[in-house]
N, C-alpha and C positions, 0 to 999 in steps of 0.2 A: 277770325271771330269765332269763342267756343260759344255753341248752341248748349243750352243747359233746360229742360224739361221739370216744372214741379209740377207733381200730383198733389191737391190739396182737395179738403172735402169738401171745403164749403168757397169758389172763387168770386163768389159777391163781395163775401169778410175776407177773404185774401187783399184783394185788388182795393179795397175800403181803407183797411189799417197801413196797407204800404202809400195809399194815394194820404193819405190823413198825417203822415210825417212828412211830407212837403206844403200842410196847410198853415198859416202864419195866424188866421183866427176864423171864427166859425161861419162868418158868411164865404170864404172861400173855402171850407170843407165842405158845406153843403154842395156847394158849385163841384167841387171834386167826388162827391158821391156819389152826383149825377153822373162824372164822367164811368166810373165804378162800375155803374146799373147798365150804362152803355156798352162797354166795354163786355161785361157777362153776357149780355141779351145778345148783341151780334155776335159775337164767337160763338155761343150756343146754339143759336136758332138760325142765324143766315150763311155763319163758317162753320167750323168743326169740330167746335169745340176747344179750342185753344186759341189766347191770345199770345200773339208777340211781341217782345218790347225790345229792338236792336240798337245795334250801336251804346252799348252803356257802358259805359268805363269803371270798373270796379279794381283797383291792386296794379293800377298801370295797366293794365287788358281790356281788350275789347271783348263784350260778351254780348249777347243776345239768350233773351230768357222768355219757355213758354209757360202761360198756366193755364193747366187742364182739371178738371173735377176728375179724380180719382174714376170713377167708378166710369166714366167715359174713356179713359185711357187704357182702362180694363177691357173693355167691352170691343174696344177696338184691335187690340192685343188678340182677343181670343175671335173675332168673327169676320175680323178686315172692313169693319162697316165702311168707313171711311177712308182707311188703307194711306193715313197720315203719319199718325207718329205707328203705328205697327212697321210701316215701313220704314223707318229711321233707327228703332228699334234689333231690326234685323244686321245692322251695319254695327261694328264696334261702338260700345259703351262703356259708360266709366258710373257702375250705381254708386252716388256718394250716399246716401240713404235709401233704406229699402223697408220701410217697417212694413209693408206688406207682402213684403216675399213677391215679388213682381219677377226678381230676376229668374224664380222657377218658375211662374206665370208664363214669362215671355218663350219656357223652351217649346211650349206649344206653338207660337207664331215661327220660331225657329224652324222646327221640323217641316213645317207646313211651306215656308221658301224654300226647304233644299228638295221640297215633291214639286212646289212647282216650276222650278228654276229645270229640274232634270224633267218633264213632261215637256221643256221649251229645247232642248238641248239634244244634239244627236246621238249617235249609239255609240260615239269617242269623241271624247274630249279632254282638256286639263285641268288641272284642279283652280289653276289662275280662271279659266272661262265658268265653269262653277259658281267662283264665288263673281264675278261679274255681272252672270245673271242674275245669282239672286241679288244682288244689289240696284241693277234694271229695273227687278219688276215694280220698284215705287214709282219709277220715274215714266213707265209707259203711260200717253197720253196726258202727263203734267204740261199743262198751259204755259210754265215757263220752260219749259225747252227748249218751247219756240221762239224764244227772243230773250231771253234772261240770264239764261244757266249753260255753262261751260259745257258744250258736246263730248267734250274730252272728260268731266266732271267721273263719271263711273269707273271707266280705267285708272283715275288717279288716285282715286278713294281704295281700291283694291290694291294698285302697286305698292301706296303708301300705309298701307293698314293689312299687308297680305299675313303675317304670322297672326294677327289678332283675331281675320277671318279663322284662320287655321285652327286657334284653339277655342273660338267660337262654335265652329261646323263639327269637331272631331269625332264626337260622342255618337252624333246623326250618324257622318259615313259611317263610323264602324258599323253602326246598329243596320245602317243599310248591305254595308258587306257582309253581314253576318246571314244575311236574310237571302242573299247571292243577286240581289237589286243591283249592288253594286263589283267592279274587281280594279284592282288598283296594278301599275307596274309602275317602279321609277326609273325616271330618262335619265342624262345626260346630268341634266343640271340641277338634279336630284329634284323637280318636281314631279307629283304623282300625275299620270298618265291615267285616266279614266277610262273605264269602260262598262255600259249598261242594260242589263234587260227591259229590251222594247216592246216584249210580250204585252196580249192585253190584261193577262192575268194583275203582271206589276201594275203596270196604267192604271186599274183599278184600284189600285192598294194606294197608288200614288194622290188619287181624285178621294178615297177615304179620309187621306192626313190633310185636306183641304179645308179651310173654316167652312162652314154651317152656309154665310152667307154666301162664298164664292158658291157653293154646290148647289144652293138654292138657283141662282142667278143661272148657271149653266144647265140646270133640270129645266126651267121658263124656257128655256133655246130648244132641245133634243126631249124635252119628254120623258119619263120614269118607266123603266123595262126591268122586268126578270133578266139579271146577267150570272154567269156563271162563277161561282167566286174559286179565290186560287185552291181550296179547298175540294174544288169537286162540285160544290153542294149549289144550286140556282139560290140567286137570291130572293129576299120576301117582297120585291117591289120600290122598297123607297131607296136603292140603289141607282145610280146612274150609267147608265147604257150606253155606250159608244160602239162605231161599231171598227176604230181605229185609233189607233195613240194619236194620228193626229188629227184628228178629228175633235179630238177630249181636247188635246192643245189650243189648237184654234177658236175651241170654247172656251178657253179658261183666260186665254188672254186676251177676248174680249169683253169678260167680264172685266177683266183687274182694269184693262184700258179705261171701261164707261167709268170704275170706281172713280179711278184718279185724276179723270178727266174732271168730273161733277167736282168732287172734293178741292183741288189745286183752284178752279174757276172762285167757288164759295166762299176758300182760302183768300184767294187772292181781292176777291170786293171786300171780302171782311179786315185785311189788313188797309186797304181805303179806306173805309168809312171812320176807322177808329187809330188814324195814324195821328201822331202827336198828343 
């Protein structure tokens, strides 16, 4: 089944005009309107901002399709509120329209998984376990893990999507090997072979390229310190203070756990209430 994401502005008038061409006369539109107002209100206020509509058969295919209000798909994209569709995002996509430039929008949410995917990851690894991780971190603390969804589901998504990863991530590594974060060797079977500064200097640079709310959520844990930046120079305070890469680790992915924990639970009543 392809999963297909529309951003639209207004999902009251979305969900209104699509429910209204299945209406045969005006007392069953209005009965469909309701469902419309329903549909917006619980996605919004009780889920995540997105509804779901699966299993629909469109060209012989089986599809499932969300809709999100624009400016909530944004907002998710750039700060992890909810850490839904930013995390699906991060996996290979296919933009069939983009009239807001979303696709450069999203290289911020990009960057920000290959900091925290390498703050989760040891001082060597592969380029295959790389993109793994960041493909993980949506799924840490998802309510269907635990009885839903394929345990195998991340490695297949990677083995099956690994060149897309590749020329997804490309830009980051280099920009991270340029910067000496990152050194690459290739093996055998010609994948790259990783290996990382575990300094706390990086740490910090890595906990910088973090959304606003992961850092906020991990500053509530450890507290706001004068740290030293790779520069030399002490910072002005609203820096984040670790006093170990894993220590910054073990904060950051209890924050993304609570997110997607809360968020998948939300998700999940909200496809209840408004199924069928």
């Amino acid at each position: 089944m392809v999963d297909y994401i529309l951003g639209v502005s207004d999902p009251l008038q979305w969900h209104s005009e699509n429910l209204k061409m299945n209406a045969d006369h005006y007392a069953s539109w209005m009965v469909l309107l309701g469902g419309a107002k329903l549909i917006t209100n619980v996605a919004e206020k009780l889920g995540v901002g997105v509804h779901f509509n699966p299993y629909v058969t469109w060209n012989n295919k089986m599809l499932k399709y969300g809709v999100v209000r624009m400016h909530d798909l944004i907002q998710d994209i750039l700060n992890w509120e909810s850490f839904y569709l930013s995390g699906r995002l991060q996996k290979p996509v296919n933009m069939l329209v983009d009239n807001l430039d979303i696709e450069t929008i999203n290289s911020v949410n990009l960057r920000a998984a290959v900091s925290a995917a390498l703050l989760l990851l040891p001082p060597k690894f592969t380029e295959e376990d790389l993109y793994a991780k960041i493909c993980s971190l949506s799924y840490m603390g998802d309510v269907r893990m635990l009885f839903a969804e394929d345990r195998n589901k991340v490695k297949k998504i990677v083995q099956g999507q690994f060149d897309l990863f590749q020329s997804m991530y490309k830009p980051f590594l280099e920009e991270y090997e340029g910067k000496d974060f990152l050194r690459f060797s290739s093996s055998k079977n010609q994948l790259a072979n990783i290996s990382q500064d575990c300094g706390l200097p990086v740490t910090h640079s890595h906990i910088s390229f973090l959304p606003p709310t992961v850092r906020s959520q991990m500053g509530m844990k450890i507290g706001k310190k004068k740290v030293i930046s790779e520069s030399g120079k002490v910072g002005n305070g609203n820096e984040l203070g670790f006093g170990s890469r894993e220590e910054a680790a073990k904060c950051m992915q209890k924050a993304l756990r609570r997110t997607v924990m809360v968020s998948s639970a939300r998700q999940a009543v909200s496809g209840v209430l408004t199924v069928g």
